[in-house]
N, C-alpha and C positions, 0 to 999 in steps of 0.2 A: 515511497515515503508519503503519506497522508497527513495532513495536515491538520487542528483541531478545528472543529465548524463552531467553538464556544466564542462569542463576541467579543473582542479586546484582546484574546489569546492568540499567542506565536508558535504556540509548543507544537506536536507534533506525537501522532499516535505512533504508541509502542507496547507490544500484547495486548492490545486491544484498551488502551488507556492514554490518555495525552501525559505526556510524562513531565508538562508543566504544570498545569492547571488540575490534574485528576481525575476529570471528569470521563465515562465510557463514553465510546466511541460510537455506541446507537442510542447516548443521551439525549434526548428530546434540545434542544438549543434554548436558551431561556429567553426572553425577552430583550429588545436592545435597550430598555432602562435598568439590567440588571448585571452591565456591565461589572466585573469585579472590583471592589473598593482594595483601598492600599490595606485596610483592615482585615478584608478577606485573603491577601497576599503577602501577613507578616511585617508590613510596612514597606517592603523591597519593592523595587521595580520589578516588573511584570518579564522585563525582556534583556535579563544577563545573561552571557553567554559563555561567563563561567562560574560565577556565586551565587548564581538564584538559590535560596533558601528553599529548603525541602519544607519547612515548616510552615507554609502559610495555609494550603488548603486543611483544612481538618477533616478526621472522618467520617466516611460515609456510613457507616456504621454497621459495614462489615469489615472487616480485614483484608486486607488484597494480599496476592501471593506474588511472592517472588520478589523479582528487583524492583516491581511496584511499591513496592510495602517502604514506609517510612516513621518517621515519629510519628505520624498521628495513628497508626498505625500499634504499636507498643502501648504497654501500660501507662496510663497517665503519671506523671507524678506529682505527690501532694503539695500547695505552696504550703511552705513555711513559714509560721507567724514572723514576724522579725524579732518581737517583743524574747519568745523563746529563747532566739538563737543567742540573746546575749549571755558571756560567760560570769556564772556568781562570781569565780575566785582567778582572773588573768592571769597564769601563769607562768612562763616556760622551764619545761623538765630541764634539768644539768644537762640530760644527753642531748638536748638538742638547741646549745649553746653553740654555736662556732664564730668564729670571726667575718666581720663580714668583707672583710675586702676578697677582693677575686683573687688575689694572686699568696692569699695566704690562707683563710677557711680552715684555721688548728683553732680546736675545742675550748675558749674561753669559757670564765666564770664557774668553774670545778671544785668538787671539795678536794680539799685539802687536808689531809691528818684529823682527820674526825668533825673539821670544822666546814660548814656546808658553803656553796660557792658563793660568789659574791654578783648580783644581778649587772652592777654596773661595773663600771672599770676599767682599764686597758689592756689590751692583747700583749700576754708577755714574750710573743715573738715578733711581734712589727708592728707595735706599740699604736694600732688602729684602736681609737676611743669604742667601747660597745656598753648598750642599755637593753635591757630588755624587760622594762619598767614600762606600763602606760605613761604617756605623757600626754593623755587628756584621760578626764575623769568624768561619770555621770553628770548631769547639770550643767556641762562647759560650752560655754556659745562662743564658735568660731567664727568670726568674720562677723560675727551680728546677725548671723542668720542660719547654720547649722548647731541645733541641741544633741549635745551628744548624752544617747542612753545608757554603749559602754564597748567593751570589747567584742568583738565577732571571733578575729581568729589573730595568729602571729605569723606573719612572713617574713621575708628575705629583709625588707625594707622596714618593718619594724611592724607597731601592730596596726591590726586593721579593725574600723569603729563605726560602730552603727549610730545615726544621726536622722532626725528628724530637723526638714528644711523647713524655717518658720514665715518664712517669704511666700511658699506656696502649699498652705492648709496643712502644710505637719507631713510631705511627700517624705517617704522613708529615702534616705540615702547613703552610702557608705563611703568613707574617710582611709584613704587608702594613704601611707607615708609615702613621699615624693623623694627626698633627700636629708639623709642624716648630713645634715651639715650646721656650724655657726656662723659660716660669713653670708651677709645678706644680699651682696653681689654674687657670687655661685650661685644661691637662691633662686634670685631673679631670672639668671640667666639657665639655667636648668628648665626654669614655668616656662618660659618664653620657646626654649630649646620644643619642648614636649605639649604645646596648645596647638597643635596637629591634631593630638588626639581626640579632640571635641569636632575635627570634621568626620571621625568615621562614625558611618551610618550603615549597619547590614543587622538584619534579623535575627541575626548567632554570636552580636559582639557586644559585650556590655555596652551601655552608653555612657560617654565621659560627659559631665554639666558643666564644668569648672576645677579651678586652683587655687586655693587658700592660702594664707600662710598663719598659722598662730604657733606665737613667744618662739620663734624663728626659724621652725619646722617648716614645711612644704604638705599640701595633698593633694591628694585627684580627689575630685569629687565625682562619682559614679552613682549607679540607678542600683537597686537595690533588687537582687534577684535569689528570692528563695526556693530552693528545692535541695536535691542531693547531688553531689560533683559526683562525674566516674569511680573516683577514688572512693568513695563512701557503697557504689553499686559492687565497685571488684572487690571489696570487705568482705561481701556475702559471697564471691565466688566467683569463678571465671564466668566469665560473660558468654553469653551464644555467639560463637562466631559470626550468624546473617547478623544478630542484632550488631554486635563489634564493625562492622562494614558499614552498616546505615549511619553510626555515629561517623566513623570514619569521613564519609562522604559529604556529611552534614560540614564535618573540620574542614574537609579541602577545601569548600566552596567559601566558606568562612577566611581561611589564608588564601584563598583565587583572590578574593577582594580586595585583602590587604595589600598582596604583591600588585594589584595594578594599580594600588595608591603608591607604589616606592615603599611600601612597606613591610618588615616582618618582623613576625610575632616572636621568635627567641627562645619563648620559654615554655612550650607544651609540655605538657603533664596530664593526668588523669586530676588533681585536685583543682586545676584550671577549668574545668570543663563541669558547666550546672545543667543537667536537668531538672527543668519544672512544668509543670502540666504535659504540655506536647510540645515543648518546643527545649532548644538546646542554647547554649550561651557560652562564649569565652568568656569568663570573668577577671581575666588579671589583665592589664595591660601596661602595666609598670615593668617589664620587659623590652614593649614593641620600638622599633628602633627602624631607622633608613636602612633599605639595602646596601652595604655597602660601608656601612659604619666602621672604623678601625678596626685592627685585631684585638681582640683583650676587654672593647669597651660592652660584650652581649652577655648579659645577665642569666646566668643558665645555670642546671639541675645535673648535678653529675649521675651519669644512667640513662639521662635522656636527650643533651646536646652532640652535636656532631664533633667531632675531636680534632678538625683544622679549625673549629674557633678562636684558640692559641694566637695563631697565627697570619689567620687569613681573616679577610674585612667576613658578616654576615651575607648568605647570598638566600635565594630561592631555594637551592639544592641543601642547603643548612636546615632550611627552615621545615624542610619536608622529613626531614631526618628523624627531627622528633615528631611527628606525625606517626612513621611507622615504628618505635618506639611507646608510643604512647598506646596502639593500636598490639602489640604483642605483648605489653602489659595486662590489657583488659584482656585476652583471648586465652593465652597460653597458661594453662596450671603449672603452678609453681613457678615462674619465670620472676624474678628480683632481675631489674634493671642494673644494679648494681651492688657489688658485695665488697665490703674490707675501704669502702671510699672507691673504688675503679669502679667503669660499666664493665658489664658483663655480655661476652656475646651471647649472639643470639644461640635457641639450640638447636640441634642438629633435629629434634623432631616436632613441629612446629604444631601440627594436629593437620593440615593442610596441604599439599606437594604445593597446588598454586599461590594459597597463604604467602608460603615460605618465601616464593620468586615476588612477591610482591614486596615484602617486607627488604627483601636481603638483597633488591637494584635499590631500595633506598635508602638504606641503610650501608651502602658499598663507598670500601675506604675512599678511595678517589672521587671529587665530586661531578668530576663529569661526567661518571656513571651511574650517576641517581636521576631520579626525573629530575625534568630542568623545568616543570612549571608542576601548578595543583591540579590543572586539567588533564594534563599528562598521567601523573599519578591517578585521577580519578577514573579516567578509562580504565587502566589496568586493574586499577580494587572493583567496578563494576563489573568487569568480565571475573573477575571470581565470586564474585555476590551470583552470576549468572548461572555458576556450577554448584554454588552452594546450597542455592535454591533449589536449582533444577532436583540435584540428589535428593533433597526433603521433602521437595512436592511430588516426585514424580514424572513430574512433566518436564520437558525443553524448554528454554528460554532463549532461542535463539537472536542474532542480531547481524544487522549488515556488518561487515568490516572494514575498517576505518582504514586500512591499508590495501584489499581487493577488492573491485567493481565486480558489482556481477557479470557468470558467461551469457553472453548475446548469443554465441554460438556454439550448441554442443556437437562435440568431437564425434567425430565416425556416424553422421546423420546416417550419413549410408552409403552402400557399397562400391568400390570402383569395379568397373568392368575390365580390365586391365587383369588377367590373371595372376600377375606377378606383384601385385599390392591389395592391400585387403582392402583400405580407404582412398577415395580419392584427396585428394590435398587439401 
């Protein structure tokens, strides 16, 4: 194993590339003033040792092959004005009206006998209050320092709203609902619960600013990240399986980080996940939750959470679950996570044999049988990126093995004199 000769770097050459830093391996060494900045590094630390961001170096401006190959590596994608993104006319369709409590999710606000449904109102089976009304409008300053422009989109937690913060030069930022509630102690005690989330800091995870509350609603206030979610690229079509892997691995290192805060993410999706320029981003974190949180209290996507949710507190092995869900969404043609309201398993022909075994240890009912960390999982989806490659380039992609040492001594060097055995011992 070689090490890289780049100054400040830890990583460590692999195919003839440092598989931290990117730099070749008969790179000229630059100068010791041109140590790498947190800027050339995506903002992360230089030396994680399971969530280092794929994203800091940018291209060299060829493309590398193989398991080298990363976002900078892929087509850019375009940033998106904010101004654009907001909606003229906020709506949400009848059919995707449901209730929002967890343990009930029957289709509120419906027509009825030719008369169309009603936006607000109460759930006529467990009488849970539901809106699906903006409750901020163009021109509304929150807090005395968020102008809101207008709707972006609508989630679980009601809508989400594009805002200009007037405190610092008009920085674009998004208004994320916290808690449908009216009592102002739950409130409280929910912000206070969830201001955790302004200490994560990783290069693939939105950043949290703050928590507002206006006319007695709840928000996160988050960074504002334009481009197109997975969900908008699998539109156009199943994804390349190498390209499906590099996201992939971009995700693990992204939940490596979270799990060594005591944290998981809950609620992976392909709509969760933004591509912009070159680099990748969790954008929802109105989800994220402690390991270990009760049964019943994790906010989840039916088709993509694991199914001792129910039951059991949130774990690592939960959390990886919808990893390879989210990941056989983007790859597999025709695959719908879930049909009739139930997930749908997986199918029996995945496009992949190794695909498959990767998807379906983590995806396997029992959760002891799934990886039990993101590193874990990420060796195994790299050893498939290894063969996926290999098939496409042509070439081998070999690598040490993380469970055999190499042979010090090869067998039968030579021959015994002993007629009766061919080797000496």
């Amino acid at each position: 194993m070689t090490r890289c000769a780049q100054p400040g770097c830890t990583g460590t050459i692999e195919d003839g590339y440092c598989d931290l830093c990117g730099h070749a391996a008969t790179a000229a060494p630059p100068t010791p003033q041109s140590v790498p900045t947190s800027q050339d590094t995506g903002g992360a630390p230089a030396t994680h040792p399971v969530s280092r961001p794929l994203t800091g170096p940018m291209s060299s401006g060829r493309s590398r092959a193989g398991v080298l190959r990363d976002l900078a590596d892929l087509p850019s994608v375009p940033y998106r004005d904010p101004a654009s993104a907001v909606l003229a006319n906020p709506e949400v369709s009848e059919d995707k009206r449901f209730c929002a409590n967890p343990a009930c999710g029957q289709p509120v606000g419906r027509s009825r006998q030719g008369r169309p449904g009603l936006p607000d109102g109460f759930c006529p089976h467990c009488r849970t209050q539901f809106s699906f009304t903006p409750k901020l409008t163009k021109a509304d300053l929150v807090a005395g320092q968020y102008r809101v422009l207008g709707c972006l989109a609508h989630g679980g937690l009601g809508w989400i709203y594009l805002a200009s913060d007037e405190n610092l030069d008009g920085r674009w930022v998004v208004l994320k609902g916290l808690l449908n509630t009216a009592d102002p102690e739950a409130l409280a005690a929910a912000e206070a619960e969830r201001r955790f989330l302004t200490t994560v800091d990783h290069a693939n995870i939105v950043k949290i600013f703050n928590f507002q509350q206006s006319a007695g609603l709840g928000y996160i206030v988050m960074e504002y990240v334009g481009g197109q979610s997975l969900h908008e690229l699998r539109r156009q079509g199943p994804l390349p399986l190498r390209d499906t892997l590099i996201y992939g691995r971009e995700i693990l290192r992204a939940f490596g980080y979270l799990h060594e805060q005591g944290l998981v993410y809950c609620d992976l999706k392909p709509a969760n996940v933004i591509r912009v320029g070159r680099q990748l981003k969790l954008i929802d974190l109105g989800a994220v939750q402690r390991i270990g949180s009760p049964p019943g209290t994790s906010w989840a996507t039916v088709g993509y959470h694991a199914p001792e949710l129910d039951t059991r507190p949130s774990s690592v092995a939960s959390d990886l679950y919808t990893v390879a869900r989210t990941l056989a969404v983007l790859a597999i043609p025709s695959f719908s996570p879930a049909k009739g309201g139930v997930a749908a398993p997986l199918p029996q022909d995945c496009g992949n044999e190794s695909f498959a075994r990767l998807l379906r240890r983590a995806t396997a009912l029992n959760p002891a049988d799934r990886f039990q960390s993101a590193l874990e999982m990420e060796e195994q989806l790299v050893g498939v990126l290894r063969e996926v490659s290999a098939i496409a380039d042509g070439v081998p992609y070999p690598a040490p093995s993380p469970q055999f040492g190499p042979e010090r001594l090869a067998a039968g060097a030579s021959l015994s004199d002993d007629r009766g055995r061919v080797f000496d011992p």
